[in-house]
Predicted model as a PDB file, atoms N, CA, C, CB and O in Angstrom, pLDDT in the B-factor column:
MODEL        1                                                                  
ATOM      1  N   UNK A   1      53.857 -17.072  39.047  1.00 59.00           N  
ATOM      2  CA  UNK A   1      55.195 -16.890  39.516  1.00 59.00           C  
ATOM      3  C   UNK A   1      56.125 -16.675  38.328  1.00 59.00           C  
ATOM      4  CB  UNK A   1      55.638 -18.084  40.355  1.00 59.00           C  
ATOM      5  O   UNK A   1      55.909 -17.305  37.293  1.00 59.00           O  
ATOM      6  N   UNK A   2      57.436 -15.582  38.434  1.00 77.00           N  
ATOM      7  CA  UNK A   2      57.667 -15.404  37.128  1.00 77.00           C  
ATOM      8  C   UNK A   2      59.226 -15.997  37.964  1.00 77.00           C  
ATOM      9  CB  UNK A   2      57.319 -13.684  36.175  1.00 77.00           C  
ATOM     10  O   UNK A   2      59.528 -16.136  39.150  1.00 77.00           O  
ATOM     11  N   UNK A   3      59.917 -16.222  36.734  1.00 84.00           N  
ATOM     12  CA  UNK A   3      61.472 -17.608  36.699  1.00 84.00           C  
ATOM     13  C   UNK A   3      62.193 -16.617  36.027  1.00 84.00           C  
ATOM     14  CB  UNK A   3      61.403 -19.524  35.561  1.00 84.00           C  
ATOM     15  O   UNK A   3      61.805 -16.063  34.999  1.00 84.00           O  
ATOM     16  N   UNK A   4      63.342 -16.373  36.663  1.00 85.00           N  
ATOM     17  CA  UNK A   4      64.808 -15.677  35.852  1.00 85.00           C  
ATOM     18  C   UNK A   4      64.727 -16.850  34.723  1.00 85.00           C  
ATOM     19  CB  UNK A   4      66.696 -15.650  36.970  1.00 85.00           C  
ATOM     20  O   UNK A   4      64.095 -17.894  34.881  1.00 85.00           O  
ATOM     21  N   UNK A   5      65.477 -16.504  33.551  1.00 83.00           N  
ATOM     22  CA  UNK A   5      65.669 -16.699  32.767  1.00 83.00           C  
ATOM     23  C   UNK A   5      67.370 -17.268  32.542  1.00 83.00           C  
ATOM     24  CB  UNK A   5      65.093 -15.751  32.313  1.00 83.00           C  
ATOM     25  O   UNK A   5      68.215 -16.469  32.139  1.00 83.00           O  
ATOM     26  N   UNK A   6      67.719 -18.666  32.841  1.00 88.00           N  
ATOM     27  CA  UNK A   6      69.333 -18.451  32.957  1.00 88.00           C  
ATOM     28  C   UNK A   6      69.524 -18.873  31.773  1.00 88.00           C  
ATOM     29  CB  UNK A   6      70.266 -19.227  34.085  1.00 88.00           C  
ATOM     30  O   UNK A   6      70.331 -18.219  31.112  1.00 88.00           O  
ATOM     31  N   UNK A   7      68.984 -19.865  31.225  1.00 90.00           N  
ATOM     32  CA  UNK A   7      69.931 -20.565  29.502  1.00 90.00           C  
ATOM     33  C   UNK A   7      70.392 -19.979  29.065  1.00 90.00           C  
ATOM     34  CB  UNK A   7      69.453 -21.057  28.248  1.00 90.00           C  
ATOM     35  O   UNK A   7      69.789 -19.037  28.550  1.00 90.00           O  
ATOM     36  N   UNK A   8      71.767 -20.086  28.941  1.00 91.00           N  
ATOM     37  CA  UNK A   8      72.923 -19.170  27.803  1.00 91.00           C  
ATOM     38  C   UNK A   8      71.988 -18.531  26.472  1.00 91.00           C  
ATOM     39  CB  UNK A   8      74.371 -20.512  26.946  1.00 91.00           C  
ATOM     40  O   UNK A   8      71.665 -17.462  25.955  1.00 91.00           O  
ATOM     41  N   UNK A   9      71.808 -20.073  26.329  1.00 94.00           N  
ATOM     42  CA  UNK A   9      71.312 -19.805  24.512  1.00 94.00           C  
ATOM     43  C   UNK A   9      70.057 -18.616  24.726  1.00 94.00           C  
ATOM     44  CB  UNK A   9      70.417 -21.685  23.512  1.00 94.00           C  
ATOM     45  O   UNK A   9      70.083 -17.412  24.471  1.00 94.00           O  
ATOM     46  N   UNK A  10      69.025 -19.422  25.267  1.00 92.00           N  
ATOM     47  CA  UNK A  10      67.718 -18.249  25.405  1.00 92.00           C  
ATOM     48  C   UNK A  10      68.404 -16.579  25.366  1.00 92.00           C  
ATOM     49  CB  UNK A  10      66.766 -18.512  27.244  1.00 92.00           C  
ATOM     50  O   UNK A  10      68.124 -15.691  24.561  1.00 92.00           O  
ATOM     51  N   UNK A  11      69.552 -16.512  26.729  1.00 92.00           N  
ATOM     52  CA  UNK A  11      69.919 -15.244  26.864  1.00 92.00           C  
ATOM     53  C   UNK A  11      70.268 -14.787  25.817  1.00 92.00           C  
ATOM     54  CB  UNK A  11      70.748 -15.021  27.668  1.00 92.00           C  
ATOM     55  O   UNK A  11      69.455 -14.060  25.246  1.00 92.00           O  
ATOM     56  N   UNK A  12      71.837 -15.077  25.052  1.00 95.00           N  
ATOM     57  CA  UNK A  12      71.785 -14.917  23.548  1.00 95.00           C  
ATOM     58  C   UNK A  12      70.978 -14.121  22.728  1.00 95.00           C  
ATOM     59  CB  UNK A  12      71.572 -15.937  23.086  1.00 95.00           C  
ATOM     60  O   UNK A  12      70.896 -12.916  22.492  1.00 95.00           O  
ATOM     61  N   UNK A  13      70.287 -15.349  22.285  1.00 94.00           N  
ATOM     62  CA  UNK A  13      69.171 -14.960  21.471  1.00 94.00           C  
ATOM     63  C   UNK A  13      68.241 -13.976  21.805  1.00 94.00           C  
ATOM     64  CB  UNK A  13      68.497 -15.929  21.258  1.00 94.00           C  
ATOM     65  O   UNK A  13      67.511 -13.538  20.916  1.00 94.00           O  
ATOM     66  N   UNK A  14      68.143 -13.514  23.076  1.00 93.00           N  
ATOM     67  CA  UNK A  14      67.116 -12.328  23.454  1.00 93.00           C  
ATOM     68  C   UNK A  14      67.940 -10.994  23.478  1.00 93.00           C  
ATOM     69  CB  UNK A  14      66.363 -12.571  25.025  1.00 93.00           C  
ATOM     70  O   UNK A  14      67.466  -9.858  23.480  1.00 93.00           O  
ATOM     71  N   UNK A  15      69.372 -11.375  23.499  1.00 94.00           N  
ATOM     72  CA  UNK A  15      70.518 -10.064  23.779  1.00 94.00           C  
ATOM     73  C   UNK A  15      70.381  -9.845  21.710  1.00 94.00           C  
ATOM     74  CB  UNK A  15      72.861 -10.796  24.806  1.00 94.00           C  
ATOM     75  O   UNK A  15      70.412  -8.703  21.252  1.00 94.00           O  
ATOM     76  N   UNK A  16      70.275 -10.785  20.979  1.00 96.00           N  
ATOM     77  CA  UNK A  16      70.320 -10.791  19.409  1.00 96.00           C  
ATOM     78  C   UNK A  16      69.465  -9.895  19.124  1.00 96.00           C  
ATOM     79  CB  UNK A  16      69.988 -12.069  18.651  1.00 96.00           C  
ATOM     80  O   UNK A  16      69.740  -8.762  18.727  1.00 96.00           O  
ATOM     81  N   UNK A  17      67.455 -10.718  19.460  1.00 95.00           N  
ATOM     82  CA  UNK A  17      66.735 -10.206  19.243  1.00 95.00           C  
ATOM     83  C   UNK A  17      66.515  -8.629  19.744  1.00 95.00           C  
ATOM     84  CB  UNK A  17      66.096 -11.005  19.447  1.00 95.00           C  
ATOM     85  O   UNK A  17      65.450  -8.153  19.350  1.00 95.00           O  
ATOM     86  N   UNK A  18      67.244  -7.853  20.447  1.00 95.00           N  
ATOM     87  CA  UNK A  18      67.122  -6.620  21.731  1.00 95.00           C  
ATOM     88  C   UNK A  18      68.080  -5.906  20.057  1.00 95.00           C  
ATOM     89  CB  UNK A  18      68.272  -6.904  24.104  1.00 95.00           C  
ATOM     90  O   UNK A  18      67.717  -5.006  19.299  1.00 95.00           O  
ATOM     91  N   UNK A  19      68.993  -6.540  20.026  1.00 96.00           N  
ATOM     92  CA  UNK A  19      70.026  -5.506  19.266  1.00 96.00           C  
ATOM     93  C   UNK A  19      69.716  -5.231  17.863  1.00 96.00           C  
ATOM     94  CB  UNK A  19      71.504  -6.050  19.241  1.00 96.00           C  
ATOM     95  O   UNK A  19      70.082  -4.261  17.200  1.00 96.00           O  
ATOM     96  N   UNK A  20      68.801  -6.476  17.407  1.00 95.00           N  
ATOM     97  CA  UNK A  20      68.120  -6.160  16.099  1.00 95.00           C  
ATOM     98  C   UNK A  20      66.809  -5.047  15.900  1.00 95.00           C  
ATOM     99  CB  UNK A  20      67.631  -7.502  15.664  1.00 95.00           C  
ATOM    100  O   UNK A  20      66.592  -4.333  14.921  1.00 95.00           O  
ATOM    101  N   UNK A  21      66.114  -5.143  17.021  1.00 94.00           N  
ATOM    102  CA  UNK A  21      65.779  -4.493  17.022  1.00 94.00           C  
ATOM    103  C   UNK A  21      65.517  -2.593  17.514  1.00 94.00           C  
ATOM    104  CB  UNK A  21      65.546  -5.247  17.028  1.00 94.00           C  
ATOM    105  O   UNK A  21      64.658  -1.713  17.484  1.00 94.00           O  
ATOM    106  N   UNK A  22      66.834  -2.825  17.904  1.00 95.00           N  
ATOM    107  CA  UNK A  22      67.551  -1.362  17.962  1.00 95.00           C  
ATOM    108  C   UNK A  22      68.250  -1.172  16.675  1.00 95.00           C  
ATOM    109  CB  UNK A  22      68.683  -1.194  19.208  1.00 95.00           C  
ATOM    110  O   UNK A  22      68.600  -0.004  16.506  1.00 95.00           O  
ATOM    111  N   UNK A  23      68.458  -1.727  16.024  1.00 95.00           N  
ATOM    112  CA  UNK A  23      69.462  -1.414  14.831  1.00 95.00           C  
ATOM    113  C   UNK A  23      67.868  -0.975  13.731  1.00 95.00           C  
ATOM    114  CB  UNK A  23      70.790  -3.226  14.200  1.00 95.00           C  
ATOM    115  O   UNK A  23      67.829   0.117  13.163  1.00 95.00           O  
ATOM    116  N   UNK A  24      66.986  -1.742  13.629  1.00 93.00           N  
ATOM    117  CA  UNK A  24      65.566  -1.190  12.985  1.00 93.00           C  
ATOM    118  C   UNK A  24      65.183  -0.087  13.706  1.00 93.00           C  
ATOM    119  CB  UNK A  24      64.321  -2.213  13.019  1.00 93.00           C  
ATOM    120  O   UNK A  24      64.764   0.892  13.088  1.00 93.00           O  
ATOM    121  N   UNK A  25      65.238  -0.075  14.656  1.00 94.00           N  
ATOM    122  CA  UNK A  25      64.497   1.824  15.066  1.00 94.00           C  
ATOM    123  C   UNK A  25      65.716   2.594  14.476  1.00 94.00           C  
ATOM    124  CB  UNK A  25      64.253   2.450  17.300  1.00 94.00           C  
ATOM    125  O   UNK A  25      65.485   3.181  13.419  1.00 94.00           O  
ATOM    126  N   UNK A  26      66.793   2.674  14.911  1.00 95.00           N  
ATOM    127  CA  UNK A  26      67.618   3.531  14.269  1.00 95.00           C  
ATOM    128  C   UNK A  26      67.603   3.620  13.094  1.00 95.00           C  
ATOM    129  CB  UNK A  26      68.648   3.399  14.488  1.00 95.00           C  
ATOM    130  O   UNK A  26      67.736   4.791  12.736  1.00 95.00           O  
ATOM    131  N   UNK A  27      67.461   2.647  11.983  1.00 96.00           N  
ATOM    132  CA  UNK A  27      67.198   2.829  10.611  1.00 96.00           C  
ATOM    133  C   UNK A  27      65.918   3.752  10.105  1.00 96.00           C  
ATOM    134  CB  UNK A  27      67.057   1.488  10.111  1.00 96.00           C  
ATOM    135  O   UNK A  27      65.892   4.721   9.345  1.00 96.00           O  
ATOM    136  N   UNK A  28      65.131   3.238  10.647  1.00 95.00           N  
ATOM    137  CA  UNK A  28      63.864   4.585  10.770  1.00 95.00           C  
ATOM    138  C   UNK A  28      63.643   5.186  10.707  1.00 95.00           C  
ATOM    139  CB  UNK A  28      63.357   5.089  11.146  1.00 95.00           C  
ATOM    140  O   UNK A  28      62.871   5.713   9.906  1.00 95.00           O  
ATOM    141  N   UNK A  29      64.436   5.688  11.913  1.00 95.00           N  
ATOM    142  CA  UNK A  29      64.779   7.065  12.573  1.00 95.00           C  
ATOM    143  C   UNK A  29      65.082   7.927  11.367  1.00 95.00           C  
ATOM    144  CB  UNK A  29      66.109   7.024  13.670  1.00 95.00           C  
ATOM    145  O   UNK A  29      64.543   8.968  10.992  1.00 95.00           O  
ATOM    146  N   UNK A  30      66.592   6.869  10.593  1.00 96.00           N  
ATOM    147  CA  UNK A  30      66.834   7.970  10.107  1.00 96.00           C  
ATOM    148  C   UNK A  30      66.477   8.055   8.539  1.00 96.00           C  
ATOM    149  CB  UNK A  30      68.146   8.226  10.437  1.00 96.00           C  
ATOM    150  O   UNK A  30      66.923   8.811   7.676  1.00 96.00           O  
ATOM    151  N   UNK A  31      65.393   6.887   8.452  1.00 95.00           N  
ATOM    152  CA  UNK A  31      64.819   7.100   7.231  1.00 95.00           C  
ATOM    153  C   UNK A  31      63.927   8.425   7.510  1.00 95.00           C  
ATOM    154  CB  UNK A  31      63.997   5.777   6.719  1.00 95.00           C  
ATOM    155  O   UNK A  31      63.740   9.465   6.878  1.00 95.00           O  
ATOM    156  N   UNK A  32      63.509   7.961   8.625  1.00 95.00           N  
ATOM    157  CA  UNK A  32      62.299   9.396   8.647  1.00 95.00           C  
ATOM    158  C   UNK A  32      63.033  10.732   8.627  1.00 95.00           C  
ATOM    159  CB  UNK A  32      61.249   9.493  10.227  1.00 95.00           C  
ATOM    160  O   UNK A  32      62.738  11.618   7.825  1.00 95.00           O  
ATOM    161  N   UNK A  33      63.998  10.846   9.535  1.00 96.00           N  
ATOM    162  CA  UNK A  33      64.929  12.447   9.151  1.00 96.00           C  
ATOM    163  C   UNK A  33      65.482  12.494   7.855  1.00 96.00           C  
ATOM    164  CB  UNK A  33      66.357  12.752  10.124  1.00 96.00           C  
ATOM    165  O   UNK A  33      65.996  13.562   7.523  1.00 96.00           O  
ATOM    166  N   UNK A  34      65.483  11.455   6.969  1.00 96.00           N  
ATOM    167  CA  UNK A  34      65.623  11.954   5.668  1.00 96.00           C  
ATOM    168  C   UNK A  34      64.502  12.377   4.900  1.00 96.00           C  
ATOM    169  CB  UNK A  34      66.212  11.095   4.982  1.00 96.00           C  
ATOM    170  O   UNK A  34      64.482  13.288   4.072  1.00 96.00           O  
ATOM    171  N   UNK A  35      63.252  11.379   5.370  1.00 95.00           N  
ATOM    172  CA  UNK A  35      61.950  12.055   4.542  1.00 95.00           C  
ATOM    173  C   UNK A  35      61.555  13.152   4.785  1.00 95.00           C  
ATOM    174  CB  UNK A  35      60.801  11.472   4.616  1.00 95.00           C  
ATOM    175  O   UNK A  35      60.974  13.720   3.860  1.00 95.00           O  
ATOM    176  N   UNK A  36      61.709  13.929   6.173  1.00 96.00           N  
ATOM    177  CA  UNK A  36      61.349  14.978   6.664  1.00 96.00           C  
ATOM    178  C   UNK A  36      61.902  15.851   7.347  1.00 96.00           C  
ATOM    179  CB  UNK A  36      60.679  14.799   7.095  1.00 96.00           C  
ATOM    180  O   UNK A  36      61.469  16.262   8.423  1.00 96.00           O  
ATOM    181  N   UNK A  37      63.205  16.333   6.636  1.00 96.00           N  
ATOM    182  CA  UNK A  37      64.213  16.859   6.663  1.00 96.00           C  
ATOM    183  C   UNK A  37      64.042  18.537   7.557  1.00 96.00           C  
ATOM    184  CB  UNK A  37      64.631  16.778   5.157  1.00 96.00           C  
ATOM    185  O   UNK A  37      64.970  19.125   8.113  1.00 96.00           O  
ATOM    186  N   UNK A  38      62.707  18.975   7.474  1.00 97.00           N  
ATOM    187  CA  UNK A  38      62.293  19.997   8.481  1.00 97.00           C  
ATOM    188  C   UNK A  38      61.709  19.804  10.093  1.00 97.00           C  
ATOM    189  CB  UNK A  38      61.300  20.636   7.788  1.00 97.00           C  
ATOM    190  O   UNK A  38      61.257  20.565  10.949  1.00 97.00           O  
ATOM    191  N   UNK A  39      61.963  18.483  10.002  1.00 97.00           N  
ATOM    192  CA  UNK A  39      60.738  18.377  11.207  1.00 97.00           C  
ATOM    193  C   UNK A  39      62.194  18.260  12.633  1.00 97.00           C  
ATOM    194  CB  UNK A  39      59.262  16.339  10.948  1.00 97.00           C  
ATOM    195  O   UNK A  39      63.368  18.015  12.359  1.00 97.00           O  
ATOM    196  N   UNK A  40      61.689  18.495  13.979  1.00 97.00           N  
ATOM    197  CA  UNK A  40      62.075  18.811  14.715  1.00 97.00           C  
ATOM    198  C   UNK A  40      62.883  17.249  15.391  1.00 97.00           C  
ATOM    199  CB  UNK A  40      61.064  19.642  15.268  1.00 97.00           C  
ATOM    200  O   UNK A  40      62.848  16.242  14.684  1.00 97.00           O  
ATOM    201  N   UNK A  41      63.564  17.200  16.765  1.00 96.00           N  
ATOM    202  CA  UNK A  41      63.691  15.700  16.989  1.00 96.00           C  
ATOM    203  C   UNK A  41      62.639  14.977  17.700  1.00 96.00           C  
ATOM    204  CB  UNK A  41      64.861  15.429  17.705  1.00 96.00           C  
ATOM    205  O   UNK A  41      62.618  13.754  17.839  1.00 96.00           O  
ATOM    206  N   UNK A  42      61.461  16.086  18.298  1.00 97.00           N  
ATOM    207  CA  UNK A  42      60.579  15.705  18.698  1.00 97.00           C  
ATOM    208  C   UNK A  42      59.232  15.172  17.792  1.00 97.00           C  
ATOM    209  CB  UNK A  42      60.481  16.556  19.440  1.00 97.00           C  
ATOM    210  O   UNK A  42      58.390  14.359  18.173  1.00 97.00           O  
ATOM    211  N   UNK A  43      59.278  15.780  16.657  1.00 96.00           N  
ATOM    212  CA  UNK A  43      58.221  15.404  15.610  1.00 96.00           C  
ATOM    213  C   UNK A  43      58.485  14.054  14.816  1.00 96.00           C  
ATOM    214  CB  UNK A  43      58.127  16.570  14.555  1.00 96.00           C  
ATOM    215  O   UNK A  43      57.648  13.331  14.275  1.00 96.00           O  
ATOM    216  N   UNK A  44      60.114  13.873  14.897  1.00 95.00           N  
ATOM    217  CA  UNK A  44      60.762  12.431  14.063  1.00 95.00           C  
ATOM    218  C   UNK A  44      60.101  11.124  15.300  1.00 95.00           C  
ATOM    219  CB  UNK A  44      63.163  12.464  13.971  1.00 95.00           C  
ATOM    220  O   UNK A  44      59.454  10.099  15.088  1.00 95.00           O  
ATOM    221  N   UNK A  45      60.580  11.694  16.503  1.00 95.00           N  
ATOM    222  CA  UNK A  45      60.135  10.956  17.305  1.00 95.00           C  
ATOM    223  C   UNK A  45      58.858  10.087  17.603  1.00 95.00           C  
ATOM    224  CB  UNK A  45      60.295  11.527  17.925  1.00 95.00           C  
ATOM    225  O   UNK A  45      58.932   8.909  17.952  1.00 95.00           O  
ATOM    226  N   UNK A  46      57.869  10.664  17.461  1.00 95.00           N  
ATOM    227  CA  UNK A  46      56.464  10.556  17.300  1.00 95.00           C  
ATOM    228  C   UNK A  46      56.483  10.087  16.300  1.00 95.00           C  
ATOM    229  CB  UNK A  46      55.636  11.568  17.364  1.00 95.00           C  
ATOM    230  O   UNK A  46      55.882   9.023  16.447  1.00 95.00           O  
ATOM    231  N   UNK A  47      56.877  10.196  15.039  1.00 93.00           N  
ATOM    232  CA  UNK A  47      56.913   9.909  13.689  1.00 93.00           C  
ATOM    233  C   UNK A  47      57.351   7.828  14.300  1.00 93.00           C  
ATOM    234  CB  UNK A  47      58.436  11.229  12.563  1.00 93.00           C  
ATOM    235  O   UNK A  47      56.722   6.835  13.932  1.00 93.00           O  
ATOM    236  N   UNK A  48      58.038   7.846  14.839  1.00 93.00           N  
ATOM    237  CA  UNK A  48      58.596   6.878  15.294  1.00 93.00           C  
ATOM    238  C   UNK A  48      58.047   5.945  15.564  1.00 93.00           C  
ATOM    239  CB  UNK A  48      59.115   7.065  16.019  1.00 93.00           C  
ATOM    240  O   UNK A  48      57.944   4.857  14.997  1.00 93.00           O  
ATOM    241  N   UNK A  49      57.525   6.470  16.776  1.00 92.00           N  
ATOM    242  CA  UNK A  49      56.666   5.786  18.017  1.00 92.00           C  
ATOM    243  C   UNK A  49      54.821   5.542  17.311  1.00 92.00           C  
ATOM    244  CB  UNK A  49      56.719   7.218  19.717  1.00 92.00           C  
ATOM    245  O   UNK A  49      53.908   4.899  17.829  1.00 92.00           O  
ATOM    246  N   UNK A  50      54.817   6.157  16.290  1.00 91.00           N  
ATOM    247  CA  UNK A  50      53.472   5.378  15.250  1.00 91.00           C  
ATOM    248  C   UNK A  50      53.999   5.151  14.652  1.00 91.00           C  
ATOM    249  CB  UNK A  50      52.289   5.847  14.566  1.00 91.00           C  
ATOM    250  O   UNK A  50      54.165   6.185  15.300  1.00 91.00           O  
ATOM    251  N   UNK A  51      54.827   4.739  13.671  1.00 89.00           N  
ATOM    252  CA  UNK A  51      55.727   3.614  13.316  1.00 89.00           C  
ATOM    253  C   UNK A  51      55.473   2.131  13.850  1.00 89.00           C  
ATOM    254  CB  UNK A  51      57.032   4.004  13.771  1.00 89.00           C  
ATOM    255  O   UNK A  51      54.888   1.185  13.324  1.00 89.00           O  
ATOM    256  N   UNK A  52      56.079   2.254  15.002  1.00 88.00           N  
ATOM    257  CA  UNK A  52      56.092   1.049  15.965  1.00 88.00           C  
ATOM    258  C   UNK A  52      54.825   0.840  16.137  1.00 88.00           C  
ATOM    259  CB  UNK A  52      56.787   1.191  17.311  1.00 88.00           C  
ATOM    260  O   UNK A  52      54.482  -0.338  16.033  1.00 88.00           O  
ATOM    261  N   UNK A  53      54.012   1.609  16.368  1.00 86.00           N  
ATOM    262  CA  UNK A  53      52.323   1.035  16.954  1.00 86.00           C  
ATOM    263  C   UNK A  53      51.480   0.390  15.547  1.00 86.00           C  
ATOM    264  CB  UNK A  53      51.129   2.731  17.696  1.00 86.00           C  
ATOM    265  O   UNK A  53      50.381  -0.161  15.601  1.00 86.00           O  
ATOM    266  N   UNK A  54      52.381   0.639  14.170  1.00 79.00           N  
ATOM    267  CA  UNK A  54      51.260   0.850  13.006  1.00 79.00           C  
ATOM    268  C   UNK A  54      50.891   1.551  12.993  1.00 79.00           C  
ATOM    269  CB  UNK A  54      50.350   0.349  12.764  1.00 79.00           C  
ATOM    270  O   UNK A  54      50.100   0.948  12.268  1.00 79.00           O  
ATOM    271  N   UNK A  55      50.382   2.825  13.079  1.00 70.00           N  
ATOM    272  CA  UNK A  55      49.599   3.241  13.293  1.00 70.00           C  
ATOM    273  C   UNK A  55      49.255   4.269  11.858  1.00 70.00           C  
ATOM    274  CB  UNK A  55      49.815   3.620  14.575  1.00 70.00           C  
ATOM    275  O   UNK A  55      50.106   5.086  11.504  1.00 70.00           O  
ATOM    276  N   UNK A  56      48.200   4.157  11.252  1.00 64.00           N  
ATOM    277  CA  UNK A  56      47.636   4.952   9.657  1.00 64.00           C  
ATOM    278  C   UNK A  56      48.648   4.381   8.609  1.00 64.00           C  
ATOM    279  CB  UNK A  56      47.784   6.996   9.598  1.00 64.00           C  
ATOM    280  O   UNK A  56      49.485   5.090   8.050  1.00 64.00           O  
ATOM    281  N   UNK A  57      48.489   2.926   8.372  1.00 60.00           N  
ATOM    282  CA  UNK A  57      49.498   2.040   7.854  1.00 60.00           C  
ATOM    283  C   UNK A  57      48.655   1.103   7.519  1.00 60.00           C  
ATOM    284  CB  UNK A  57      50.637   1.592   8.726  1.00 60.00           C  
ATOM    285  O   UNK A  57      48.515   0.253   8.398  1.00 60.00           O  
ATOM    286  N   UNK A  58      47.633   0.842   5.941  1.00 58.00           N  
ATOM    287  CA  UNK A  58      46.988  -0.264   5.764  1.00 58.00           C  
ATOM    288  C   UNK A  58      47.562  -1.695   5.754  1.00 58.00           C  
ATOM    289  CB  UNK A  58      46.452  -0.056   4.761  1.00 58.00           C  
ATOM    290  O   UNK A  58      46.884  -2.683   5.474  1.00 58.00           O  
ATOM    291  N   UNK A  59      48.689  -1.721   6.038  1.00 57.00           N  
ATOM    292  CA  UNK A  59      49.561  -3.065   6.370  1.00 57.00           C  
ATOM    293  C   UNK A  59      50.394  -3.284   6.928  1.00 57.00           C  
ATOM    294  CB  UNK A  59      50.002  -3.587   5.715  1.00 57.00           C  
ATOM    295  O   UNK A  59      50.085  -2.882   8.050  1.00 57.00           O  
ATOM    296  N   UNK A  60      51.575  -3.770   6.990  1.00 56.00           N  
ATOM    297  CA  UNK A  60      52.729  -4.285   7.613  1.00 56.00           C  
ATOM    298  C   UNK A  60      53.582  -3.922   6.775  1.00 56.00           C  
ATOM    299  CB  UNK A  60      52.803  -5.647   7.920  1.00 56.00           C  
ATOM    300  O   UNK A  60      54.764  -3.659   6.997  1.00 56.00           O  
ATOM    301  N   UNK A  61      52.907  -3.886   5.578  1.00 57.00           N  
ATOM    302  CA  UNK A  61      54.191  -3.876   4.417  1.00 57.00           C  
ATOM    303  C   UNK A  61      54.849  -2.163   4.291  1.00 57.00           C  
ATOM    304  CB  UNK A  61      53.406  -4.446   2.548  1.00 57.00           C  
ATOM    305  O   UNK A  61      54.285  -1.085   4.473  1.00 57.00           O  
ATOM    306  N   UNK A  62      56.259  -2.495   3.904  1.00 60.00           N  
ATOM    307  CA  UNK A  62      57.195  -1.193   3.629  1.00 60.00           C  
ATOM    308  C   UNK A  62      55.815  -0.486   2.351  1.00 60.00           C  
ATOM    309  CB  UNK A  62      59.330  -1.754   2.730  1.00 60.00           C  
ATOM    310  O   UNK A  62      54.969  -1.072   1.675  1.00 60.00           O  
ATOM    311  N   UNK A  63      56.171   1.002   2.504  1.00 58.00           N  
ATOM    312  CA  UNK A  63      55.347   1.608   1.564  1.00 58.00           C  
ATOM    313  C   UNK A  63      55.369   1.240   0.241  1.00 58.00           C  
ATOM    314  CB  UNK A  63      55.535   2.798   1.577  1.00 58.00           C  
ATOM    315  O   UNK A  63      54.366   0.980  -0.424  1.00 58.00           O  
ATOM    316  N   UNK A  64      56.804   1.211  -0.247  1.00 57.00           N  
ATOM    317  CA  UNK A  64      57.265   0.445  -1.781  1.00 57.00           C  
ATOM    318  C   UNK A  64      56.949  -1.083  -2.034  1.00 57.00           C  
ATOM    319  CB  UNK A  64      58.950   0.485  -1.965  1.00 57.00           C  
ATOM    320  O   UNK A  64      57.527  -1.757  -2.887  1.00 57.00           O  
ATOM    321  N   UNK A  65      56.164  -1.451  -1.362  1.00 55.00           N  
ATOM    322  CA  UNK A  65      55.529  -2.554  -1.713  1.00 55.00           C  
ATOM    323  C   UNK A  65      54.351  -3.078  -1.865  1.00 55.00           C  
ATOM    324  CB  UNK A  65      55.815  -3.083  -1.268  1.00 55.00           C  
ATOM    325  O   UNK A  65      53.650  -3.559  -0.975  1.00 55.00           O  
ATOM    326  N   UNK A  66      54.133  -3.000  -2.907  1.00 55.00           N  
ATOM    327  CA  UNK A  66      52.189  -2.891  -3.444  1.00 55.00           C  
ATOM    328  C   UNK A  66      51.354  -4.401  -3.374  1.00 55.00           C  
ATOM    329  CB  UNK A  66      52.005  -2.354  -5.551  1.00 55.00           C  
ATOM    330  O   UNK A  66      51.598  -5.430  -4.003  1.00 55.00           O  
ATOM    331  N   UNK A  67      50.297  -4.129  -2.384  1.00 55.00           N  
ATOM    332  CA  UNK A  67      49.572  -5.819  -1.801  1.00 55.00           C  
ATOM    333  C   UNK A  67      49.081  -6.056  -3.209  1.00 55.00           C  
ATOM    334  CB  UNK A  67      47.959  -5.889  -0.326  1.00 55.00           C  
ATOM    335  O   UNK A  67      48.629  -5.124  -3.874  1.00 55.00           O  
ATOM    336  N   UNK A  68      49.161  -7.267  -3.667  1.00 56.00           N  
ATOM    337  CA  UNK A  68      47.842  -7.220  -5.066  1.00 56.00           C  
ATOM    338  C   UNK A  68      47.203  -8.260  -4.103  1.00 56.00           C  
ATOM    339  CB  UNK A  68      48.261  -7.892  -7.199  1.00 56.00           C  
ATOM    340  O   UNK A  68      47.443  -8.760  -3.004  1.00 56.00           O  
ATOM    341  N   UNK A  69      46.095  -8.340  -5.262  1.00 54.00           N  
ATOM    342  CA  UNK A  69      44.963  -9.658  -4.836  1.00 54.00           C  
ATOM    343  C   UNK A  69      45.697 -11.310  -4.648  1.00 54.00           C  
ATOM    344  CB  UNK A  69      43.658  -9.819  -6.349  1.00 54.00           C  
ATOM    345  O   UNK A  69      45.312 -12.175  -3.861  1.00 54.00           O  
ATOM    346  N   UNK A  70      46.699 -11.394  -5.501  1.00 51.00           N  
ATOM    347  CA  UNK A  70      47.332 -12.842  -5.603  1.00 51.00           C  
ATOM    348  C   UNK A  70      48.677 -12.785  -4.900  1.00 51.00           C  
ATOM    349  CB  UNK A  70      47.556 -13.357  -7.198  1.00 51.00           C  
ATOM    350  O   UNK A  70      49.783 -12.554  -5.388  1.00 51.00           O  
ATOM    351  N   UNK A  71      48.249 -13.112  -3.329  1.00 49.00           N  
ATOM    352  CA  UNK A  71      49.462 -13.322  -2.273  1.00 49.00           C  
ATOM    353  C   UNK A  71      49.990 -14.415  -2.397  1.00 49.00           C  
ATOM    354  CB  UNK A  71      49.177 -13.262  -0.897  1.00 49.00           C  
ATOM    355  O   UNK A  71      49.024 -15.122  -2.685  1.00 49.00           O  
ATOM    356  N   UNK A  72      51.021 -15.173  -2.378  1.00 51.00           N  
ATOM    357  CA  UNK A  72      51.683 -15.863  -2.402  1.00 51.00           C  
ATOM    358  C   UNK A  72      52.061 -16.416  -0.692  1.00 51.00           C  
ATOM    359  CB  UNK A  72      52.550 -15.290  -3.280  1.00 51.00           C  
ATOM    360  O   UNK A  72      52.571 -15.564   0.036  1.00 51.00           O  
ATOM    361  N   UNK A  73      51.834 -17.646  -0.175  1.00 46.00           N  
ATOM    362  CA  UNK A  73      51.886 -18.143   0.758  1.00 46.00           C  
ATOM    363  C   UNK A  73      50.960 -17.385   1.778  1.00 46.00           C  
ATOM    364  CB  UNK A  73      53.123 -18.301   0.980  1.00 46.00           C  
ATOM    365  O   UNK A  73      50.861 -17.786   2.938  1.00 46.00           O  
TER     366      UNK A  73                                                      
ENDMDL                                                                          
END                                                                             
């Protein structure tokens, strides 16, 4: 059985978490239309949407950030 959700706070915080993470796709977005300044809005798009999945991304990490062997925490 699934329960509306009323707690202020919970709501909040899920209206926070919703807007943060619209403010990161849009950054993306337009990192990627800057990297690929020819590509169409449909090709940024896709560009996008494997983004979001990971997808051909040996990590989590931003590209400018190099894994070594000695991780810290």
């Amino acid at each position: 059985m699934s329960e509306l959700i009323r707690d202020p706070r919970i709501l909040a915080r899920m209206r926070t978490t919703m807007a943060l993470f619209e403010g990161a796709e849009a950054m993306m977005r337009q990192n990627l239309r800057r990297r690929h300044p020819d590509e169409n809005a449909e090709q940024i798009e896709k560009r996008l949407r494997s983004w979001l999945r990971k997808e051909n991304e040996p990590s989590s990490l931003p590209p400018h950030i190099v894994r070594t062997s000695r991780q810290i925490g």
